[in-house]
C-alpha positions, 0 to 999 in steps of 0.5 A: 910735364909738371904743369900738366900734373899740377892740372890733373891734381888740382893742386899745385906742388912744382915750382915752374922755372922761368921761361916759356911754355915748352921751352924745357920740351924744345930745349930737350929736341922734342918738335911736337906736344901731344895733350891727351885730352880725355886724360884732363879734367874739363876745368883743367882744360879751360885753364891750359887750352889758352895758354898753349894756343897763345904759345903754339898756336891752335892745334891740330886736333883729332876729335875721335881720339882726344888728342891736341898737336901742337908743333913747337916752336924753337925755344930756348937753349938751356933750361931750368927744370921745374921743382917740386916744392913741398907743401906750401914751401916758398918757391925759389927766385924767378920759379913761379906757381902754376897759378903765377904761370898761367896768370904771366902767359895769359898777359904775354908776359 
C-alpha cells in the first residue's frame, strides 16, 4: 500500500489517486486490512491509526503480535492506482500527497 510505504520511508514518493482509504483494497476483493504494527515507526503510527479508525472503525487488535484488523467496508467499483511520482514532480490532477491525503481524511473530506 503506498501510503504505508510513503509512513515507513518518511518521505513522500507516490501520488495517491483520488478516493477513500482502502478503496483501491475493496475495489481488488479484499475484506480485511491487517497493519503490522512493529513493522512502522511510532511517528507513522500516530499519523495513520486515525485515518484508518475514521474510515474503518477501531480495529480488532491483537497486542501480543502487533497486529491491527480492520473489516472493510464496501467501497468504490474501479479505482485509480497510486503513482510514484520522482523527486519533487508535480502530482497529477486530483492525485494528492500523502501529507494532502491525510490532511483530506482527517477533515472527512
Amino acid at each position: 500500500m503506498p501510503l504505508l510505504l510513503d509512513l515507513e520511508a518518511g518521505q513522500e514518493r507516490w501520488a495517491l489517486p483520488p478516493g477513500e482509504p482502502g478503496d483501491a483494497l475493496t475495489a481488488a476483493g479484499a475484506r480485511w486490512l491487517v497493519i503490522h504494527r512493529g513493522d512502522l515507526p511510532q511517528d507513522a503510527l500516530h499519523r495513520l491509526d486515525p485515518v484508518l479508525r475514521a474510515r474503518f472503525g477501531p480495529p480488532q487488535r491483537d497486542l501480543a503480535a502487533g497486529l491491527d484488523l480492520y473489516r472493510l467496508t464496501a467501497g468504490a467499483t474501479a479505482f485509480s492506482p497510486a503513482l510514484l511520482v520522482p523527486g519533487d514532480g508535480p502530482l497529477p490532477e486530483g492525485y494528492r500527497s500523502l501529507t494532502g491525503a491525510l490532511e483530506a481524511w482527517r477533515a472527512g473530506r
